[in-house]
VEXDREN-2710 file (C-alpha; in Angstrom, 1 decimal):
% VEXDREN-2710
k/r/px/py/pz
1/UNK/0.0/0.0/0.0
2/UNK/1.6/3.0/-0.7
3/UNK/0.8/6.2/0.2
4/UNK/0.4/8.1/-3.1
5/UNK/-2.9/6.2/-2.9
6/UNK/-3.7/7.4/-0.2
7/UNK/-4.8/10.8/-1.3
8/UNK/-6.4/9.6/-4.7
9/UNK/-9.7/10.6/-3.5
10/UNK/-9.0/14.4/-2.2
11/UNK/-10.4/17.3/-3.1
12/UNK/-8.4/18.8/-6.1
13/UNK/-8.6/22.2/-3.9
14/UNK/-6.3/20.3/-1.1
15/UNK/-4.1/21.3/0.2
16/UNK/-3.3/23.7/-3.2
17/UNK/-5.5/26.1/-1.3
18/UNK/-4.2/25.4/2.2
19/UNK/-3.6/28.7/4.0
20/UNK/0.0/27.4/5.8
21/UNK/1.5/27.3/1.6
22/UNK/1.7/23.3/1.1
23/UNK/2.5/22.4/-2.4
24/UNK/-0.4/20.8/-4.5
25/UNK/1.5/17.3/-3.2
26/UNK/2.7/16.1/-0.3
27/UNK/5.4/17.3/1.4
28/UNK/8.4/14.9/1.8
29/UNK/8.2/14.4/6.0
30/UNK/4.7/14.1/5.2
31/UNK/4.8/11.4/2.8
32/UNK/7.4/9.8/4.8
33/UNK/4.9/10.0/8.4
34/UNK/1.7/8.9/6.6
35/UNK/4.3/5.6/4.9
36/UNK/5.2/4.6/8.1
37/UNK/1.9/4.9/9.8
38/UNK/-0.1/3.1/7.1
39/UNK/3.1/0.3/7.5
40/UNK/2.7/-0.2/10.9
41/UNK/-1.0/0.5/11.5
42/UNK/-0.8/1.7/15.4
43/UNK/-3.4/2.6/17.6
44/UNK/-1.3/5.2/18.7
45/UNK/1.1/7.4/17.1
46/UNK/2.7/10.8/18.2
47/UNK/4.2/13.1/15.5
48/UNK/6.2/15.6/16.5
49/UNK/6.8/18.5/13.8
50/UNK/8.1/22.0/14.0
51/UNK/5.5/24.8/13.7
52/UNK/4.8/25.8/10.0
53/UNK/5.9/22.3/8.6
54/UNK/2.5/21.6/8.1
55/UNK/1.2/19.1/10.8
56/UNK/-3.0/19.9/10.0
57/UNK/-2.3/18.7/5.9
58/UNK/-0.9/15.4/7.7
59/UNK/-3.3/14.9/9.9
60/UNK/-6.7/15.1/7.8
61/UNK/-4.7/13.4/5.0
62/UNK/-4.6/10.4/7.2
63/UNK/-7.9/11.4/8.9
64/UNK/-9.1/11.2/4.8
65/UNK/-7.5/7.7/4.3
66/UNK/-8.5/6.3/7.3
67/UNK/-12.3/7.3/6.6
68/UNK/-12.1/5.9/3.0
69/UNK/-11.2/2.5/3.9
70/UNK/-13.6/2.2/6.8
71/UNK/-10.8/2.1/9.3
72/UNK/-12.8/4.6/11.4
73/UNK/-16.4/6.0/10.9
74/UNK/-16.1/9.5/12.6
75/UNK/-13.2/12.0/13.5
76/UNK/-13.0/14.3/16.7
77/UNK/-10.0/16.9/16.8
78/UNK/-9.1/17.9/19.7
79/UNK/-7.6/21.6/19.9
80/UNK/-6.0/24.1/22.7
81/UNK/-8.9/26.8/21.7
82/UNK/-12.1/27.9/20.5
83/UNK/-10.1/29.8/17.7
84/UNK/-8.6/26.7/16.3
85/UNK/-10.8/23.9/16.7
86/UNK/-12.8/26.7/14.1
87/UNK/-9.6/26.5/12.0
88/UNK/-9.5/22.6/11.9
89/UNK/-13.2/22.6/10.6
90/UNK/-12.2/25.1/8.3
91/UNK/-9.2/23.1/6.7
92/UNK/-11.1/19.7/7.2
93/UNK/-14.0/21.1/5.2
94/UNK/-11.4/22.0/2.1
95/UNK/-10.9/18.2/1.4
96/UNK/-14.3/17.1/2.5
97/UNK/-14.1/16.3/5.5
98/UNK/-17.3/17.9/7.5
99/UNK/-16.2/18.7/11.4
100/UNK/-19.2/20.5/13.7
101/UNK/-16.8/23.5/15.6
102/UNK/-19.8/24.5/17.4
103/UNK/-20.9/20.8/19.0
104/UNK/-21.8/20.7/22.9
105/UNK/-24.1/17.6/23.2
106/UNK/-26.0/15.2/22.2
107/UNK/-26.2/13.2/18.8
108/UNK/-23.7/14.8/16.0
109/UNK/-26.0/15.7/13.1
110/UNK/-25.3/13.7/10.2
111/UNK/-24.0/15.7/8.0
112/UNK/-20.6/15.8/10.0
113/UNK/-18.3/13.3/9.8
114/UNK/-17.2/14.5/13.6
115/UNK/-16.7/17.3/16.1
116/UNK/-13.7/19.8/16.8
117/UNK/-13.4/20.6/20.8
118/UNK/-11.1/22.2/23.0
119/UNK/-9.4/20.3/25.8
120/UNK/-11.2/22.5/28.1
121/UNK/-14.6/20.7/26.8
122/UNK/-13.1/17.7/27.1
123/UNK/-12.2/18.2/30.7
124/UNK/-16.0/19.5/31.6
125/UNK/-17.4/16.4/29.6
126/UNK/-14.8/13.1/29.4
127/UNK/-18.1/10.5/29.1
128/UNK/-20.3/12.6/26.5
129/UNK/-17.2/12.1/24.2
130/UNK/-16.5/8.5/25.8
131/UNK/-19.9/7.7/24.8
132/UNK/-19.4/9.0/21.2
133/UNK/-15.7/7.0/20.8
134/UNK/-17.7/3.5/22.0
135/UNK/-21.1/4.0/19.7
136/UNK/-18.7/4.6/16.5
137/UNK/-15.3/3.6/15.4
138/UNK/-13.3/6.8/16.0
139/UNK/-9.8/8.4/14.8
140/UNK/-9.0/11.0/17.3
141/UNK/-6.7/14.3/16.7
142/UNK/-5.5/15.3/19.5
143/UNK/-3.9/18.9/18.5
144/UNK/-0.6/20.1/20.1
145/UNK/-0.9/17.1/22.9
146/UNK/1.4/18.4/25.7
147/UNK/-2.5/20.3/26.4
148/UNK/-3.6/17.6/27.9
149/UNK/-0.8/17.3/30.6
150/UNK/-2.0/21.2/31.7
151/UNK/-3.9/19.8/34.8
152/UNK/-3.8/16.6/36.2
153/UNK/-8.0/16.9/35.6
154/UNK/-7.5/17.2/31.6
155/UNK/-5.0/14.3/31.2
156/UNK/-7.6/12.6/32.9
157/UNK/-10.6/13.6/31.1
158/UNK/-8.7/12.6/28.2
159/UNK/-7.7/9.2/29.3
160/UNK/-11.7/8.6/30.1
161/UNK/-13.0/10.3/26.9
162/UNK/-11.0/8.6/24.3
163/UNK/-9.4/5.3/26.3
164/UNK/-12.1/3.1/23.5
165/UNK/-11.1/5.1/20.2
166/UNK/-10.1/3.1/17.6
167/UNK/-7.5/5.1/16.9
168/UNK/-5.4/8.3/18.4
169/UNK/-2.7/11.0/16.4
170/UNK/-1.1/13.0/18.6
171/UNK/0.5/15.8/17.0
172/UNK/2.9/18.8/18.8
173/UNK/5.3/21.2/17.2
174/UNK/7.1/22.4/20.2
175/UNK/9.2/21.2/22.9
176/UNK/7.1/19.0/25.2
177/UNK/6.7/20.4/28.7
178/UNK/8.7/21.2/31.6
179/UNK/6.6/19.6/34.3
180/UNK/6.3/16.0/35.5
181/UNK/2.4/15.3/34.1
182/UNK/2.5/11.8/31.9
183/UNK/0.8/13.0/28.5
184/UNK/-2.2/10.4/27.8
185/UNK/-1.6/8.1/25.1
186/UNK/2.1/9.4/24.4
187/UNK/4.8/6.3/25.4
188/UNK/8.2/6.8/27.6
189/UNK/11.3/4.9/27.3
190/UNK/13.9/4.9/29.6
191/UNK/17.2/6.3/28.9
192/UNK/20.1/4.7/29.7
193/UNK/20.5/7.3/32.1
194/UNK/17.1/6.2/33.7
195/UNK/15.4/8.9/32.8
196/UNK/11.8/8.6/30.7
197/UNK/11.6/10.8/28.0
198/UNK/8.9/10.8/25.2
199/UNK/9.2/8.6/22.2
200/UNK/8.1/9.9/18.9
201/UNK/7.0/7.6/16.2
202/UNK/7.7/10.2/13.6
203/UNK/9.7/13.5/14.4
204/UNK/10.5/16.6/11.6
205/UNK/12.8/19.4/13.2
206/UNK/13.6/23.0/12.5
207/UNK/16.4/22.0/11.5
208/UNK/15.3/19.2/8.9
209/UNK/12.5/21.8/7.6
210/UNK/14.3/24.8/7.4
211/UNK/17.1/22.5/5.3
212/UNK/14.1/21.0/3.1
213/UNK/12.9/24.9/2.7
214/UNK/10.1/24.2/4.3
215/UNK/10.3/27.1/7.4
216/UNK/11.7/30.3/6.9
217/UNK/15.5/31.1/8.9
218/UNK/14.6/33.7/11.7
219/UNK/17.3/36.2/11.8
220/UNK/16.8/37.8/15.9
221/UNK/17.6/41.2/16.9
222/UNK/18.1/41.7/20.2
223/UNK/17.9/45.5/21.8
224/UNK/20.0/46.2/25.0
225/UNK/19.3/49.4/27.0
226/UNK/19.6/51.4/30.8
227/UNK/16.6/50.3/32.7
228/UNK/15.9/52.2/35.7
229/UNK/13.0/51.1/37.8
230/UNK/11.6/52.5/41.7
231/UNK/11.6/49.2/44.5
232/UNK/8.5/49.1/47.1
233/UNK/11.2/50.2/49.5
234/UNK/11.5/53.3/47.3
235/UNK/14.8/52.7/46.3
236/UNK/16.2/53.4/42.8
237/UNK/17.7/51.1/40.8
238/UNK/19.6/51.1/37.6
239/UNK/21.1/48.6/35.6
240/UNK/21.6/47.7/31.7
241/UNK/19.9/44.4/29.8
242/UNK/22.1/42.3/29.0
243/UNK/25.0/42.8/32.1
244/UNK/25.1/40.1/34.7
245/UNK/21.8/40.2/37.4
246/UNK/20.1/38.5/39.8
247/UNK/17.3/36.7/38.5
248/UNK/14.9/39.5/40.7
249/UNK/17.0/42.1/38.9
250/UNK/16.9/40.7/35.6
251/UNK/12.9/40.6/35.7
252/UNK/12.5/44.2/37.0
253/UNK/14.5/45.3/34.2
254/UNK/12.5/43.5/31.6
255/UNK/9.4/44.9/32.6
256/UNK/10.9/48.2/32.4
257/UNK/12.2/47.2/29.2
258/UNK/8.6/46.5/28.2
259/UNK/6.9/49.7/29.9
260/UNK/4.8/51.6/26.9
261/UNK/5.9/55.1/28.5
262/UNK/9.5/54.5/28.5
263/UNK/11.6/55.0/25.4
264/UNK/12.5/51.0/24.7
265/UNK/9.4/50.0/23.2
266/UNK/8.9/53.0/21.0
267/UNK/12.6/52.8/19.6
268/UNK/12.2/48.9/18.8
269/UNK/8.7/48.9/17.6
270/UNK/10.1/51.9/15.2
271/UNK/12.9/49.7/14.0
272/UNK/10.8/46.6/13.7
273/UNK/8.7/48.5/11.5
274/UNK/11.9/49.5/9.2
275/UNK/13.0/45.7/9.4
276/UNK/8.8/45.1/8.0
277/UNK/9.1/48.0/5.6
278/UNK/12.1/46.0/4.3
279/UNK/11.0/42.4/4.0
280/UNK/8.2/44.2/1.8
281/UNK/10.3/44.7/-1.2
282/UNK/10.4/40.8/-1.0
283/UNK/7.0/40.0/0.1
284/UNK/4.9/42.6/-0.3
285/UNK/2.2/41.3/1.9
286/UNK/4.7/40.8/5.1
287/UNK/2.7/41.5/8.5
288/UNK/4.3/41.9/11.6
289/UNK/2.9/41.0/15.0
290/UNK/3.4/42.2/19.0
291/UNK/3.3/39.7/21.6
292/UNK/2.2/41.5/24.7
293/UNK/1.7/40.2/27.9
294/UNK/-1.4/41.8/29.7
295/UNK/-4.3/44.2/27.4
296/UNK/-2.7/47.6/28.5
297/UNK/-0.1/47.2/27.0
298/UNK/-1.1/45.7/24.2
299/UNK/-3.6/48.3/23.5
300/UNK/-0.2/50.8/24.8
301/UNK/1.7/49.1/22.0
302/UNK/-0.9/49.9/18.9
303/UNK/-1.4/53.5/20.0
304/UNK/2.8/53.7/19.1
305/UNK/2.5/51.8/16.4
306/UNK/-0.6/54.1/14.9
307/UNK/2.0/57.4/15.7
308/UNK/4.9/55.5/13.7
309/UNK/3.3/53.8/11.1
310/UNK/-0.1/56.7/10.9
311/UNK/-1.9/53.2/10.4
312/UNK/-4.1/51.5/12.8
313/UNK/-2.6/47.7/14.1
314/UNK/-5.2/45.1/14.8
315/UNK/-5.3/44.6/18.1
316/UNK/-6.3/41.0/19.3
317/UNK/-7.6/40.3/23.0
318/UNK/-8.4/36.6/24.0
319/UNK/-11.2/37.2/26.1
320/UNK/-13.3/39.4/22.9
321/UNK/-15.9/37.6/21.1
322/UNK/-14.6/39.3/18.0
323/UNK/-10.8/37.9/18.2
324/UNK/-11.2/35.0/15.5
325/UNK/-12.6/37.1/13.1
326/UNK/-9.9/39.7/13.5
327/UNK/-7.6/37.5/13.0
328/UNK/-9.1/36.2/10.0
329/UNK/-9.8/39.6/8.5
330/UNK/-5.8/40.6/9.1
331/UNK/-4.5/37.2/7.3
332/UNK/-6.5/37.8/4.5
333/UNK/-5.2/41.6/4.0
334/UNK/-2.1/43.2/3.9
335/UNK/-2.1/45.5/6.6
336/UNK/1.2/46.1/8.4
337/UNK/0.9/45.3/12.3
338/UNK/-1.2/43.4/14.8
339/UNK/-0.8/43.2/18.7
340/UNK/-1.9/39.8/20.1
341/UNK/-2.0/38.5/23.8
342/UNK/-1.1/35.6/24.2
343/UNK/-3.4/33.6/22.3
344/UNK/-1.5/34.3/19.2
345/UNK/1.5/32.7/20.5
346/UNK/0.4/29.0/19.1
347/UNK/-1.4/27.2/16.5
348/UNK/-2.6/30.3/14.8
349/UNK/-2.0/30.1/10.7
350/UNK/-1.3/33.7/9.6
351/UNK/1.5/32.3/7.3
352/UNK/2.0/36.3/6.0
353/UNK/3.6/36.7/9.3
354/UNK/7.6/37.8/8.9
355/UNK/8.2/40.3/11.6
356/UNK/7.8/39.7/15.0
357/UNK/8.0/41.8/18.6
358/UNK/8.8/39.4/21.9
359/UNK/7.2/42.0/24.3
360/UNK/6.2/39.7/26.9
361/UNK/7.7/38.5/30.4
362/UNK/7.2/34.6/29.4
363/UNK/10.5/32.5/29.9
364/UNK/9.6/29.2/29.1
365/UNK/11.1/27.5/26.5
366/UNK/7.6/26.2/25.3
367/UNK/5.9/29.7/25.1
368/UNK/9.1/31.1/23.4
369/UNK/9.0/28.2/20.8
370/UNK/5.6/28.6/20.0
371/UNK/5.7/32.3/19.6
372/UNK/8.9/31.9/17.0
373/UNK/6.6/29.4/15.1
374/UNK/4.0/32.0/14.1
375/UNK/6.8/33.6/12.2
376/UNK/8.5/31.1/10.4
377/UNK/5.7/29.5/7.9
378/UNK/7.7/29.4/4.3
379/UNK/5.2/30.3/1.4
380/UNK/8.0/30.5/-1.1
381/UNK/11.5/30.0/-1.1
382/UNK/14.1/32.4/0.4
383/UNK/11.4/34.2/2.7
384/UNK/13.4/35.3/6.2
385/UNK/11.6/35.8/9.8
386/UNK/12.7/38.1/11.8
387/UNK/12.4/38.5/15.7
388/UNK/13.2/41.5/17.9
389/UNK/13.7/40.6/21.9
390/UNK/15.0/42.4/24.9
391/UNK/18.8/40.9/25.8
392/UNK/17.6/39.0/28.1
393/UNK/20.1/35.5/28.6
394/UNK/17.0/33.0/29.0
395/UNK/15.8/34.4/25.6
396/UNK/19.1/34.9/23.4
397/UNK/20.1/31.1/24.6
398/UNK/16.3/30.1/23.6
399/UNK/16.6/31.8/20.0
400/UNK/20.4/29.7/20.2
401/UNK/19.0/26.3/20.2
402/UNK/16.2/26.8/18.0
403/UNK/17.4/24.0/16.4
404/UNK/17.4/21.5/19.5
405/UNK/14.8/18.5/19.6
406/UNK/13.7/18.0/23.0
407/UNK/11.1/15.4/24.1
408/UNK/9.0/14.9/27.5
409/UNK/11.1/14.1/30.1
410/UNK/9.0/12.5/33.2
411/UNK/11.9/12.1/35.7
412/UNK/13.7/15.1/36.4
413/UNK/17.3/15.0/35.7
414/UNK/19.5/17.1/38.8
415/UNK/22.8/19.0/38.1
416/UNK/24.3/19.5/41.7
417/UNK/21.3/19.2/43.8
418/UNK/19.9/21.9/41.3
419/UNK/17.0/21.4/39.1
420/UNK/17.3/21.2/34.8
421/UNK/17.1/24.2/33.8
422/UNK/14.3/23.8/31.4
423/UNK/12.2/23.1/34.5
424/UNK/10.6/25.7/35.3
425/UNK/8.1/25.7/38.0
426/UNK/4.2/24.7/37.3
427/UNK/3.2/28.2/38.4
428/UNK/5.1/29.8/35.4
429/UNK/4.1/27.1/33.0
430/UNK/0.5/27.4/33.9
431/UNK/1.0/31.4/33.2
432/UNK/2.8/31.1/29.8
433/UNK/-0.5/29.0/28.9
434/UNK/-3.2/31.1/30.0
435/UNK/-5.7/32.3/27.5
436/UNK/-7.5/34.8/29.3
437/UNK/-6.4/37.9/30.1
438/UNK/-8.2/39.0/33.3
439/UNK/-6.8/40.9/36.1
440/UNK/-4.8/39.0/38.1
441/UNK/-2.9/41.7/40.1
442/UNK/0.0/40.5/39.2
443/UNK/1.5/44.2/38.2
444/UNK/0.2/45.7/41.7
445/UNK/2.2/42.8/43.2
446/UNK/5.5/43.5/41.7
447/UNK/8.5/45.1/43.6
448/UNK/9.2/48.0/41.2
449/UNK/7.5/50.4/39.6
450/UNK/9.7/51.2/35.9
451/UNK/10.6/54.7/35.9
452/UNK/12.4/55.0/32.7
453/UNK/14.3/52.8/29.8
454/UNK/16.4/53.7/26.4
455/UNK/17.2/51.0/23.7
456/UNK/20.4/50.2/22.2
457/UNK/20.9/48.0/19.2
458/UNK/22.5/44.9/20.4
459/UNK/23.3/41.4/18.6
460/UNK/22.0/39.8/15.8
461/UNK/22.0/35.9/16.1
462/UNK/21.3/33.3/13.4
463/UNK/21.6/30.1/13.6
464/UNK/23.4/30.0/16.7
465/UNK/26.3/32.3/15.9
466/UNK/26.0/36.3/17.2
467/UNK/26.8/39.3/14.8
468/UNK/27.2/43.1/15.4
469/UNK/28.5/45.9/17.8
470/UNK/26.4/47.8/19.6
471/UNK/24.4/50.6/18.0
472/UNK/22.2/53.8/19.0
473/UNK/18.4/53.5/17.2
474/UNK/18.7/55.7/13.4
475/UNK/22.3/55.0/13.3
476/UNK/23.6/53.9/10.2
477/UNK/25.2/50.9/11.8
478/UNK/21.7/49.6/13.4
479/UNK/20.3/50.2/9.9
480/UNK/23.1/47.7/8.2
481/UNK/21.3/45.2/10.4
482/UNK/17.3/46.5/9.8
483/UNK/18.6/46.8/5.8
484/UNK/19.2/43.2/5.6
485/UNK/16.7/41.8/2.1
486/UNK/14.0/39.5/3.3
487/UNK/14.5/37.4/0.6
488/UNK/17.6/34.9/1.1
489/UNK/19.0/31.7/1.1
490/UNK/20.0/30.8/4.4
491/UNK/23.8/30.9/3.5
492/UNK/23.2/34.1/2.2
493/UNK/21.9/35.5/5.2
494/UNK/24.9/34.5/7.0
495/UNK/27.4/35.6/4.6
496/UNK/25.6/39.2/4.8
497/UNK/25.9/39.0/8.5
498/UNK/29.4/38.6/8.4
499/UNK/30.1/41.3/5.9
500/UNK/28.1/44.0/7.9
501/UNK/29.6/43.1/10.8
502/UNK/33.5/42.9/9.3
503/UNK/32.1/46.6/8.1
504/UNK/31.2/47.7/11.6
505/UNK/34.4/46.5/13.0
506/UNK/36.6/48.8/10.3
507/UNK/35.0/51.5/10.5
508/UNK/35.4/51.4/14.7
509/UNK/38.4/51.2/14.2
510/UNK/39.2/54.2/12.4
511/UNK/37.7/56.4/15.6
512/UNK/39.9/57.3/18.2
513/UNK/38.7/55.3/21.4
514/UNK/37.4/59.0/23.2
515/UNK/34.7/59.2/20.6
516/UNK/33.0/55.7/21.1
517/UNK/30.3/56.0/23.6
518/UNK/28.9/52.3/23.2
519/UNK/31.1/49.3/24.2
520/UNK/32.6/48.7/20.4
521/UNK/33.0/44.7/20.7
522/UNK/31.9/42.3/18.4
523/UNK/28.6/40.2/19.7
524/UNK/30.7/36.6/20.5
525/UNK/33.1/38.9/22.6
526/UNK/30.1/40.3/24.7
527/UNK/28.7/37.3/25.9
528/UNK/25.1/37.6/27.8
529/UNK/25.1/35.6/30.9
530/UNK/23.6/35.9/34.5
531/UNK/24.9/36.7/37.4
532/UNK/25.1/32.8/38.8
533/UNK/26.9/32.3/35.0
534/UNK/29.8/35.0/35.4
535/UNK/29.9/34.1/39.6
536/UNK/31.0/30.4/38.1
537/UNK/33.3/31.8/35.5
538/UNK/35.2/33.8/38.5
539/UNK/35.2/30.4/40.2
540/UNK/36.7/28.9/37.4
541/UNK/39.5/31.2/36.6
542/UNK/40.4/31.4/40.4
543/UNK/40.3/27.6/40.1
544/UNK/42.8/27.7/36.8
545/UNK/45.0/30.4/38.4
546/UNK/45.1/28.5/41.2
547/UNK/46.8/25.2/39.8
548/UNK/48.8/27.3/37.9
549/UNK/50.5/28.6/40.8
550/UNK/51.6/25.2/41.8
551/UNK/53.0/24.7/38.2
552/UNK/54.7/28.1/38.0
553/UNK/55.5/28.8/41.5
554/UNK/54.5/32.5/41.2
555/UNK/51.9/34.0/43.7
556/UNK/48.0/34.3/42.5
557/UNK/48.3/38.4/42.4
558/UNK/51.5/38.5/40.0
559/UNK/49.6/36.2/37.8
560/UNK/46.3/38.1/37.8
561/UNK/48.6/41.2/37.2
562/UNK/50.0/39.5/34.3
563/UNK/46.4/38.2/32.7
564/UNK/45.4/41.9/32.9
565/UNK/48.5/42.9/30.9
566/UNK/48.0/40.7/28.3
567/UNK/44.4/40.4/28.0
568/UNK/43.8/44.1/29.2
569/UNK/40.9/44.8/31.2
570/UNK/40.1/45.5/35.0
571/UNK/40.2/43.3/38.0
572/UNK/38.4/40.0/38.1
573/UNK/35.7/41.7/40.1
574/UNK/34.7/44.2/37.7
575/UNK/35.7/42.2/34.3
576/UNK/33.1/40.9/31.6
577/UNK/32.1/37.3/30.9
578/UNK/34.0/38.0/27.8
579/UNK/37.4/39.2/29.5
580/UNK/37.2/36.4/32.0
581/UNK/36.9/33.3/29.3
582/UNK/40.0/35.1/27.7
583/UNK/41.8/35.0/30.8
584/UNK/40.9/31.6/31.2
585/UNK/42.0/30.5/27.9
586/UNK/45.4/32.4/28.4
587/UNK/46.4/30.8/31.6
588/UNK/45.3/27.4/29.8
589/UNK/47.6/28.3/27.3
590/UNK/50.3/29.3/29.5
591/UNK/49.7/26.1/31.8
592/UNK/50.0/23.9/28.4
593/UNK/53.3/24.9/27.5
594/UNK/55.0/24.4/30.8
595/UNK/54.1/20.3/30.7
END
């Protein structure tokens, strides 16, 4: 059986009219999922593929076959919200597949061929849809899966609901989550470390798809900037995004970072505007989008963006009975901007999408990959995605691994009686996943209150490597950077980088050092790293200088002396993450040629 025959009987409108840009065949990884699933046959099977790749065509294209040959009699998708389960109809209806969005109880009409829910429902119902799974032979979706770990109530409600389905897909596009909940019908092997991760039965990475062409590359620009922000003790505090902090410290600043009266926001939504105005000569129809984290600001945000741009954004609010259709009506236009909360962040298909603003306090990994993903959905060849984010280190070594496959982990792995550091606590995960956007009091309860912020161009990163000195907003060496074409190859785009930034370099050089009022150091010599990061590097030369007194017989100060003179720079005390892993590499050096 192969699987060209598979889709013999689709629509010819599918999936040549598919809003996420799939070819009028299957992709490769598709074909190549749907072969091994009709191979094998299983009950269960989990397919894990990177945002844009183009996990909904998959899906129903099985959900199509497995309907033809009377495998199963009815379909029920499961999705995280109201707005998609609405999209899966949507794209189910395109190859004739009839799904009721709107269903609540009782007998589907038969004019369906089954339901799209939420998880939520799911949760408040398990035996209406148990019910439904044992009357008919059923193939059940279940959209972006790590949902159903959310509360210990939904995996359950799941487990009862569709326990007797006939047969379960599992899809997800990001890493899985952080916490400890078993995902229903997903299957963990032990490691050989012991640990039980998630296995897959078919996985397609970034990396893979953005190889294949099938995801854009997402170029990041990431904005420093002096933050100053007012403690409940009244207390004043300043500091710069991007230098070592506590993790309190690091979180005040970000907030003042993302404070609508303060002068960050404005100067990044202006240059993220420039970057859109750019990737327009390529794709004319390029939108860019805000994340924000509470309505304020994200109303805040589009009152900027109306004084930059003198158009009006779309602004998107979970909780309005109108977002869907807003969404809808921006995909299918070309406006320039909308500002989302939240709800934006996964699973929506605006595949026009090429510009994006992180301006939210989220740090998980999850949220962070989900957000990228609404940016990097490839319509054509050589598009480019790009993302502007505070330097914040969680974020810059989040936009460094985009490329890493991670899987559920259900025993927590500890580094020196310290937890992973992807897992971050239930409380923060549950907050990254909210989709309303009450009032919690959260802002009352915070220990500042941000008095004022500037923004300085920082880094570029792509694919892992960092580019660029830094740069005042308007500057002709931040425009290098907002300049770059949004159509390239992804070679193309790194060659580019290197060239503006061997440009950058030159022309610092030819200033006397009086004249530079911005620390004029390439990106991978300015490395962003917490406080607990540069405390261990300290440790770590101290621990090198150490041994190499015993070698050389000289006292710790002469050597430190020495390191400074070579490596220039002030004490260890006040020296950068940068300075310090040149020291340490120098005393390495020094340490290697005495043996």
């Amino acid at each position: 059986m192969t699987t060209t025959a598979s889709s013999h009987h689709l629509s010819p409108a599918f999936p040549g009219r598919a809003p996420w840009g799939t070819a009028n065949k299957l992709r490769a990884w598709q074909e190549g999922a749907l072969g091994r699933y009709l191979e094998q046959q299983p009950r269960d099977f989990l397919a894990v593929a990177t945002p844009g790749a183009g996990k909904t065509t998959f899906a129903l294209t099985l959900a199509s076959w497995l309907l033809h040959h009377h495998v199963v009699q009815q379909v029920t998708v499961v999705a995280p919200t109201e707005h998609l389960k609405k999209q899966w109809a949507e794209a189910a209806a395109r190859i004739g597949i009839k799904l009721d969005p709107d269903y609540s109880a009782g007998p589907v009409s038969k004019e369906y061929d089954g339901v799209a829910i939420t998880y939520a429902g799911v949760g408040v119902r398990p035996m209406l849809h148990r019910n439904r799974c044992e009357q008919r032979k059923t193939l059940v979706i279940l959209d972006e899966i790590h949902h159903a770990g959310d509360s210990k109530s939904w995996g359950e409600a799941c487990l009862e609901a569709f326990e007797p389905a006939t047969r379960r897909l599992a899809l997800t596009g990001t890493p899985f989550r952080s916490d400890t909940n078993p995902i229903p019908f997903v299957a963990y092997e032990e490691g050989n470390d012991g640990i039980r991760r998630s296995a897959a039965d078919y996985t397609y990475g970034y990396g893979n798809a953005l190889g294949d062409g099938v995801v854009r590359p997402v170029i990041f620009l990431s904005y420093s900037g002096n933050m100053r922000w007012r403690t409940k003790a009244g207390d004043e505090i300043a500091a710069k995004l991007g230098e070592p902090m506590t993790k309190d410290a690091i979180s005040q600043a970000w907030r003042t970072a993302l404070d609508p009266r303060g002068d960050w926001m404005p100067n990044v939504l202006r240059a993220a505007d420039q970057r859109l105005t750019e990737v327009r000569k390529g794709i004319p129809d390029a939108g860019g989008l805000v994340i924000a984290t509470d309505q304020d600001s994200a109303r805040a945000y589009a009152k900027i963006i109306r004084e930059i741009t003198g158009t009006k954004a779309t602004v998107v609010l979970s909780d309005d009975t109108g977002a869907s259709k807003r969404i809808d009506e921006f995909s299918e236009s070309d406006d320039r901007w909308m500002v989302a909360v939240r709800m934006v962040s996964e699973g929506v298909d605006v595949p026009r999408l090429a510009v994006g603003v992180y301006a939210t306090t989220i740090s998980t990994p999850l949220f962070f990959a989900q957000a990228v993903g609404r940016f990097v959905r490839s319509r054509r060849r050589g598009e480019t995605a790009s993302v502007f984010l505070p330097t914040i280190p969680g974020l810059l070594g989040f936009a460094a691994e985009m490329e890493v496959e991670r899987d559920h982990v259900l025993d927590k792995p500890k580094k020196n009686g310290e937890e992973d550091p992807y897992a971050e606590s239930e409380k923060e995960m549950a907050e990254a996943e909210k989709q309303q956007d009450e009032d919690t009091g959260e802002q009352d309860m915070l220990p500042f209150e941000a008095l004022e912020s500037d923004a300085v161009f920082d880094r570029v990163l792509y694919d892992g490597a960092e580019f660029g000195m830094q740069a005042h907003p308007g500057s002709e060496e931040e425009q290098d950077y907002l300049g770059i074409p949004g159509l390239l190859e992804p070679d193309q785009v790194q060659m580019l980088l290197q060239k503006r930034q061997a440009r950058q370099i030159a022309h610092s050089r030819k200033k006397p050092d009086a004249e530079a009022d911005l620390l004029e150091l390439p990106a991978e010599r300015r490395p962003v790293v917490s406080h607990k990061e540069l405390l261990e590097l300290r440790k770590r030369l101290n621990t090198m200088v150490g041994a190499y007194v015993h070698q050389s017989g000289k006292p710790h100060g002469v050597i430190h002396t020495e390191l400074r003179r070579v490596c220039g720079g002030p004490p260890s005390a006040e020296a950068t993450a940068g300075q310090i892993r040149e020291r340490i590499a120098k005393v390495g050096e020094w340490a290697t040629r005495m043996r």
